[in-house]
C-alpha positions as CSV (number, residue, x, y, z in Angstrom):
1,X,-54.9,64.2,57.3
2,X,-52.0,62.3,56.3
3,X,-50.5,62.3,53.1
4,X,-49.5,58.5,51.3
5,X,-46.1,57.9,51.6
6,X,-46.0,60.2,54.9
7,X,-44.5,57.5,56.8
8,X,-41.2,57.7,54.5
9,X,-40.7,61.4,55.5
10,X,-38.2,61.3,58.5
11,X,-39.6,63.3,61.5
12,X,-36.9,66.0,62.8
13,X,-38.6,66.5,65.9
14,X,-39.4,62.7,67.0
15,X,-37.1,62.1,69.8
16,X,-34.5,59.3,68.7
17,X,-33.4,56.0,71.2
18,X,-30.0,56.8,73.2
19,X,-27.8,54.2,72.8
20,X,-24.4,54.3,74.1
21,X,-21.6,53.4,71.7
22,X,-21.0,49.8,73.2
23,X,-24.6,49.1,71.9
24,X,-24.4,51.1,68.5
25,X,-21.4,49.1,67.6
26,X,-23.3,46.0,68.4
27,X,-26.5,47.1,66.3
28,X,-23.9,47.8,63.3
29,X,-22.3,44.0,63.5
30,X,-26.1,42.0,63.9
31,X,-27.2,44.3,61.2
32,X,-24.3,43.3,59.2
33,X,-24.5,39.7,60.0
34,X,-28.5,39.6,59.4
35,X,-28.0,40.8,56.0
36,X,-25.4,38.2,54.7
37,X,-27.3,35.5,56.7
38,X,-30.4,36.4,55.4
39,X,-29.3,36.5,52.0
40,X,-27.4,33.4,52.2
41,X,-30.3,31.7,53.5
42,X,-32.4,32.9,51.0
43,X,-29.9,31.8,47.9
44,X,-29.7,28.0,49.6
45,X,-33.9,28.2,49.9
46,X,-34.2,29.5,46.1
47,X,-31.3,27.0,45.1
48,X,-32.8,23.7,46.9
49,X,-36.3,25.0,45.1
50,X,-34.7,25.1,41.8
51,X,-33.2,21.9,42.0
52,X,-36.5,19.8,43.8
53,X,-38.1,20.8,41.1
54,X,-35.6,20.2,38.1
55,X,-35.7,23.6,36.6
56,X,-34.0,23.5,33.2
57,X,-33.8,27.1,32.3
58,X,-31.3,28.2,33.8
59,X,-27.8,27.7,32.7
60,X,-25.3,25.3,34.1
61,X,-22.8,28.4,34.5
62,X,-25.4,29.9,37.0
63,X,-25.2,27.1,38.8
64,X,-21.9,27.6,39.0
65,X,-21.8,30.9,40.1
66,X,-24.6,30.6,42.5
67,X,-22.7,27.5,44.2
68,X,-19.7,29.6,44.5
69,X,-21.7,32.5,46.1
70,X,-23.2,30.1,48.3
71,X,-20.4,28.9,49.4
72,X,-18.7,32.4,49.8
73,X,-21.9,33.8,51.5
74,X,-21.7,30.2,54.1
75,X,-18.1,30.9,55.1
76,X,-18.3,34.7,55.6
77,X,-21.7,34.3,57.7
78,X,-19.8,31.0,59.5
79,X,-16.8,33.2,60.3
80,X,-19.2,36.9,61.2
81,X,-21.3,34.4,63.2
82,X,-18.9,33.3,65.5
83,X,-17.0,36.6,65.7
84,X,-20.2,38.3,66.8
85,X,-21.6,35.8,69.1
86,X,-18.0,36.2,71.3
87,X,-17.9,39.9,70.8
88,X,-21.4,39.7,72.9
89,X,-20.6,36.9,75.2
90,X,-23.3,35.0,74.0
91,X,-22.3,31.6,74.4
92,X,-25.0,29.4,73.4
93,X,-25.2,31.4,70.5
94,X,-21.6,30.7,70.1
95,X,-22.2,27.0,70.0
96,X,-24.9,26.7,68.5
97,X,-23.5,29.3,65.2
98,X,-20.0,27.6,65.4
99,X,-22.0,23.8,64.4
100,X,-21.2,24.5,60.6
101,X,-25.0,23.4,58.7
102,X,-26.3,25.4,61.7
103,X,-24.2,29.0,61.3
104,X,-27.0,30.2,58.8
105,X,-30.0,29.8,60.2
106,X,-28.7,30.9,63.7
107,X,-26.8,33.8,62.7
108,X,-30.5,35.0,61.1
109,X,-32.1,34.2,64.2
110,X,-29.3,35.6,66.3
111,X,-29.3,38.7,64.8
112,X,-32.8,39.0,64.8
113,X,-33.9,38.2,68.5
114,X,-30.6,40.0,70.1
115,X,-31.9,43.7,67.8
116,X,-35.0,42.9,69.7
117,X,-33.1,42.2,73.5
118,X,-31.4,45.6,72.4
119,X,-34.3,47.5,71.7
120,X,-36.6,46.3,74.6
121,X,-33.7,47.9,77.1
122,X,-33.4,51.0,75.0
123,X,-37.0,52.1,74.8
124,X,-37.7,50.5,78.0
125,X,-41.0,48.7,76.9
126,X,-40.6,45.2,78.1
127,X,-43.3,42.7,77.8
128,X,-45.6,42.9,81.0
129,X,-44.7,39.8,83.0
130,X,-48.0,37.6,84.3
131,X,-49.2,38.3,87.6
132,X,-49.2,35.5,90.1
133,X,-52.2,34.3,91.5
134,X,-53.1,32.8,94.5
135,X,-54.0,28.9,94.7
136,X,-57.3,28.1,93.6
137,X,-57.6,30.5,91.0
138,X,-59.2,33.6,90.1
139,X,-62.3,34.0,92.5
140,X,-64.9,36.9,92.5
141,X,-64.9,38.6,95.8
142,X,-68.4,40.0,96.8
């Protein structure tokens, strides 16, 4: 029977994923750029919410601050963006994070759908692919 928080413990014998240190080195960068990008986006979101609805609580020297972090968190995820979408050869990517009201959301979505390339060729579990069928469909054969 499993304890409550059994899931936390980490599992000594569990056999890890082998990456080589091309790939770990890539893990550590999208990991890196997911977090500012996420957290960037997240500050814009809260901020555009806060101002939609004309919040009034909160000082105007948080505003300042929070425009200034906004700012800071846009250029370093701008810059990280495009650094980590040439260190992969990813040029779409590249493009697409180097248009600048673009580089936030697509250094999130970068991040997050290369971790998952990454892992489905480490653990080897691909989707399953559809099988082709012949023309005219699926037929029962008696």
């Amino acid at each position: 029977m499993s304890r409550l928080l059994d899931f936390t413990k980490y599992d000594k014998d569990a056999p890890g994923a082998d990456v080589d240190e091309h790939q770990a080195r890539e893990l550590k960068r999208l990991a890196n750029l997911f977090l500012v990008s996420s957290i960037t986006l997240v500050l814009f979101v809260l901020r555009a919410l806060a101002e939609g609805m004309s919040v009034t609580f909160i000082p105007d020297a948080v505003y300042v601050v929070w425009g200034v972090v906004l700012l800071t968190g846009w250029a370093m995820t701008y810059v990280y963006a495009v650094f980590v979408t040439f260190q992969a050869r990813r040029w779409g990517w590249l493009v697409f994070c180097a248009i600048p009201f673009l580089c936030v959301p697509g250094g999130v979505t970068y991040a997050w759908f290369r971790r998952q390339e990454i892992e489905h060729e480490v653990l080897g579990d691909a989707p399953p692919t559809a099988a082709r069928q012949r023309r005219g469909g699926r037929r029962t054969r008696r």
